[in-house]
C-alpha positions in Angstrom: 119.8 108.4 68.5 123.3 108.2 68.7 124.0 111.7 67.6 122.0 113.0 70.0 122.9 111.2 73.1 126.4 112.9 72.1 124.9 116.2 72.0 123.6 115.6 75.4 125.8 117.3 78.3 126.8 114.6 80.7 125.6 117.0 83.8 122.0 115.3 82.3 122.7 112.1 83.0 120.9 111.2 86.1 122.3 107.1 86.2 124.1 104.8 83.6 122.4 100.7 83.4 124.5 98.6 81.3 125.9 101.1 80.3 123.3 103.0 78.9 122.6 106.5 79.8 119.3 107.5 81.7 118.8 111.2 81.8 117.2 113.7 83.8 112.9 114.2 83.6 113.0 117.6 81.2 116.3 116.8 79.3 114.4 117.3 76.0 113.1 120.9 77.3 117.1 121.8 77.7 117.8 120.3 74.1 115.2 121.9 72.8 115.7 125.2 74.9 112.7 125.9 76.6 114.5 125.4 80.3 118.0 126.2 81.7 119.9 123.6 83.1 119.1 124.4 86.7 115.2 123.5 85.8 115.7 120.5 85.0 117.9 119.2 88.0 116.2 121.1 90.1 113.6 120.2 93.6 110.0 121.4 93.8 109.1 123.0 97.0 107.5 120.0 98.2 110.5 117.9 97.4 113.0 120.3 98.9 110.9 120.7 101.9 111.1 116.7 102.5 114.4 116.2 102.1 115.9 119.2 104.1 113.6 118.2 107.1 114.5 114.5 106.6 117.9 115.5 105.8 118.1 117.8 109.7 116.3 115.1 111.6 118.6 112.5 110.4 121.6 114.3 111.6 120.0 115.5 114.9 118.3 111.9 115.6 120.4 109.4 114.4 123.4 107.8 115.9 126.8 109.2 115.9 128.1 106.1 114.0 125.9 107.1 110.7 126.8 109.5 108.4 124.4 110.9 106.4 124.9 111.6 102.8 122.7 114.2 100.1 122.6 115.7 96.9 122.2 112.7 94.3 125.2 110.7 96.0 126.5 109.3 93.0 127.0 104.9 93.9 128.6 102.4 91.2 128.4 99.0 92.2 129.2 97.2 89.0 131.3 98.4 85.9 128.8 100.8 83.5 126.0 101.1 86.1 125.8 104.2 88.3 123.0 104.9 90.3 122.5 107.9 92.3 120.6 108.6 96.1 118.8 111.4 97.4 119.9 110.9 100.8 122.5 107.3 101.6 123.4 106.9 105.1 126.1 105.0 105.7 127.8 103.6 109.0 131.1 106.1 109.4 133.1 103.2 110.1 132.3 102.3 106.0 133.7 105.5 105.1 137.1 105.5 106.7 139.3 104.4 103.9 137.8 106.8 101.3 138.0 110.0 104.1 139.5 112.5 101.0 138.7 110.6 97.9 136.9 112.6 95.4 135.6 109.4 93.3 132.4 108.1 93.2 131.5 105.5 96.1 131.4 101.5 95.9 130.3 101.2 99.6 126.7 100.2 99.8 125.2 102.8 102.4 122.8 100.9 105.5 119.8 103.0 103.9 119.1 105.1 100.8 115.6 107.4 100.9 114.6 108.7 97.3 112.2 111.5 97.0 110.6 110.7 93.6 111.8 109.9 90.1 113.9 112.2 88.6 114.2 110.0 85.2 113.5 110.3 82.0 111.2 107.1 81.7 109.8 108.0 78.1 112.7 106.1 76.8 112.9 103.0 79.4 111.1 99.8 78.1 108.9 99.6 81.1 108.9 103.1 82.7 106.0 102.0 86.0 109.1 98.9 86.7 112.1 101.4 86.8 112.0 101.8 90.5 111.2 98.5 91.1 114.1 97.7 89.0 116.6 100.3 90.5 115.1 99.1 93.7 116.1 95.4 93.2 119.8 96.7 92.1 120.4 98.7 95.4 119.8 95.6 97.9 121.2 92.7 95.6 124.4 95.0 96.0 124.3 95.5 99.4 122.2 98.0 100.7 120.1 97.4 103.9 116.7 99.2 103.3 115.5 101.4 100.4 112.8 104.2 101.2 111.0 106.0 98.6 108.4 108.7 99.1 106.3 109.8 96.4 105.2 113.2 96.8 102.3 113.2 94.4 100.6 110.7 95.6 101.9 111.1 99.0 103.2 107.4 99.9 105.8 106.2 101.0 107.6 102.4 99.6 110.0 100.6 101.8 111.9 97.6 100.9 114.3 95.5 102.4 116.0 91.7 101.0 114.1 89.3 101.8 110.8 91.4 102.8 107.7 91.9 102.0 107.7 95.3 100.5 105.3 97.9 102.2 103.7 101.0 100.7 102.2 103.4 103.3 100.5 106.8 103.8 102.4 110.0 104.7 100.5 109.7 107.8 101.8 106.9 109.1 104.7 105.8 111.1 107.7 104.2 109.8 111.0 103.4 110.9 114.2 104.7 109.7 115.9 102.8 111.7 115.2 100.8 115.0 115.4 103.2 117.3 114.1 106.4 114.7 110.8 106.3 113.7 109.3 109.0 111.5 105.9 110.2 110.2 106.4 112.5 107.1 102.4 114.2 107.4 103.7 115.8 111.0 107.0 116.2 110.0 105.6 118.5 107.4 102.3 119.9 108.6 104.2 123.2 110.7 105.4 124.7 107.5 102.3 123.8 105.3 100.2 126.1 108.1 101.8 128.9 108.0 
C-alpha cells in the first residue's frame, strides 16, 4: 500500500487525519487511467449550481464584516490533519494578520457549508461516520456552525457545539446566520425550469 500511496500525485489528496492521506472519490479511475485529473476534482452540475448561488448570495446578503471563502479552502488545525471547506466564511477582522500569506489557514472560519463528500471512503474504517467525524473535528477546533447539503438525497445537516444536530429538506428554511436565512429548493427552482 505504501508504494502506491507514493505513486499517488499529491493534487489527489482531498485531507490528511493523523497524518494519513484521504484522497479524492475516483482516485483509482486516475491510477488506473480511465479519467483525467480534472474528472476526479471536478463539480456536478448540481453541485456547481449550489455552491455558485450560495456562494453570490453570501456575498450579496451577508454582512460586510464576513468574508467568504471557496474552492476547497484548505484549514490545518493540528500538526498532520488538514481538512478542506467548500465555502468557510470567516469574520474579516480574523483575517487581517494573514492579508498576503500564501499558507494554508489555522483560523477557524464562523461557518463552513460542504456540498457532499468528495472522499474516498472505500478505504476509511467506517466510511457512513466520516462526516460525522470531520464534522466533530471542525467545531472541537473552533468553528461556529457546520452546514452540509447532500445533493442526492437533497438534505441538508447543520451542526453546532453543544446542539442538537438537525437534518432538513431542501425545502425548508434554514439560517445561515441570524439575520440570513436561506431555502436551497427556491434558491434553485429558477434555473431547474428553464
Amino acid at each position: 500500500m505504501e508504494d502506491i500511496a507514493q505513486s499517488i500525485p499529491a493534487s489527489l489528496i482531498y485531507e490528511v487525519v493523523n497524518g494519513k492521506p484521504i484522497y479524492y472519490k475516483g482516485y483509482k479511475d486516475y491510477l488506473n487511467g480511465t479519467k483525467q485529473l480534472d474528472e476526479i476534482m471536478g463539480s456536478s452540475y448540481i453541485q456547481s449550481l449550489v455552491i455558485t448561488k450560495l456562494v453570490y448570495l453570501l456575498i450579496s446578503k451577508l454582512d460586510k464584516k464576513y468574508q467568504v471563502l471557496t474552492s476547497e479552502v484548505e484549514l490545518q488545525f493540528k500538526e498532520k490533519r488538514k481538512r478542506a471547506a467548500d465555502i468557510a466564511i470567516f469574520e474579516k477582522a480574523q483575517l487581517k494578520a494573514i492579508k498576503d500569506q500564501n499558507k494554508y489557514l489555522q483560523i477557524p472560519p464562523k461557518i463552513i457549508i460542504e456540498i457532499d463528500i468528495k472522499a474516498a471512503l472505500e478505504e476509511v474504517q467506517d466510511p457512513f461516520s466520516y462526516f460525522h467525524k470531520k464534522t466533530d473535528e471542525l467545531l472541537n477546533n473552533g468553528v461556529g456552525k457546520v452546514i452540509w447539503i447532500f445533493t442526492d438525497s437533497r438534505k441538508i445537516m447543520i451542526s453546532e457545539k453543544e446542539e442538537i444536530w438537525q437534518i432538513f429538506d431542501w425545502s425548508h428554511d434554514i439560517a445561515i446566520t441570524e439575520n440570513l436565512v436561506i431555502n436551497l429548493e427556491k434558491m434553485i427552482e429558477f434555473d431547474e425550469e428553464e
